[in-house]
N, C-alpha and C positions, 0 to 999 in steps of 0.2 A: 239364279237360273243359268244355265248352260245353254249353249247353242251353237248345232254344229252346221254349214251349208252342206249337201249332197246334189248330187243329182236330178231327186226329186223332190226338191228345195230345202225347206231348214228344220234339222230335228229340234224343238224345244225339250228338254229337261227341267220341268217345272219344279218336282219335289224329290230329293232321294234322301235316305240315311239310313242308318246302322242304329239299332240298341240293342239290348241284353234283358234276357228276362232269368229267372231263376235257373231254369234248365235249358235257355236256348239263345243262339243267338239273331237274330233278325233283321234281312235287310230288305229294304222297299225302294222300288223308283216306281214313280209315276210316266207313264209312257202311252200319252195320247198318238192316235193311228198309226201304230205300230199294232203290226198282226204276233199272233204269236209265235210263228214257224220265223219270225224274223231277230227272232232273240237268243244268241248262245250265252248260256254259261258256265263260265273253269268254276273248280272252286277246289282250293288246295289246303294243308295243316292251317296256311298263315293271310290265306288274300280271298276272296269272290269275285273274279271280273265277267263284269257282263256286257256283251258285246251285242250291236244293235249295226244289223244290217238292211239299212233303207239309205237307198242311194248309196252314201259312202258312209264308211264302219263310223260308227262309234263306239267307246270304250269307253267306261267306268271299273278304277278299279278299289275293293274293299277291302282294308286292311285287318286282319281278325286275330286281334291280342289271346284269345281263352284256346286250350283244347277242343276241337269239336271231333265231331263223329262224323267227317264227310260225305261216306257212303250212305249216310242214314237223312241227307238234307230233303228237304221238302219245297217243290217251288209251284206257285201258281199264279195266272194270269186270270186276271176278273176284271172288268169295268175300266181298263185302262193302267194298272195296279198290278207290279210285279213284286209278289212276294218272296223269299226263301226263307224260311225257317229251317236252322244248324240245330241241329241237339248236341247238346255241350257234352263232352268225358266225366263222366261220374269215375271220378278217384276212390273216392269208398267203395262202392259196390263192384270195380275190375277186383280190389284188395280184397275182399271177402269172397269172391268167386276162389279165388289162388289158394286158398288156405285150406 
């Protein structure tokens, strides 16, 4: 568990990770009272950092080995539960378009 002090006392970071599914890549943190308009996230070829501003910043950053399709990420907040879902570069099917 992580924990940061701020201003409006101490962020807990109970649960995060990263895994891979067949076509996507997935990352989660858990992030009790934190609202949603308090949460930025980059997300580039190679990292997803996501920034948490309550009281003072917090930063988590994801390292992302696979190809992804950036533009195409999907992110949601439910029940205290920050999802992204990456949809990974299908190398077959760019190479069957080209042809």
């Amino acid at each position: 568990m992580e924990s940061r002090q701020g201003s409006m006392g101490v962020l807990e970071i109970n649960d995060s990770g990263i895994y891979e599914t067949e076509n996507h890549i997935i990352v989660y943190m858990v992030l009790p009272n934190i609202k949603k308009e308090n949460i930025d996230l980059t997300i580039s070829s190679d990292k997803l950092i996501i920034e948490i501003k309550s009281g003072k910043r917090f930063q988590k950053e994801f390292t992302i080995t696979k190809s992804i399709e950036t533009d195409k990420a999907i992110a949601t907040f439910k029940g205290d539960i920050l999802r992204v879902e990456i949809p990974k570069v299908k190398h077959g099917i760019a190479m069957e378009n080209n042809r």
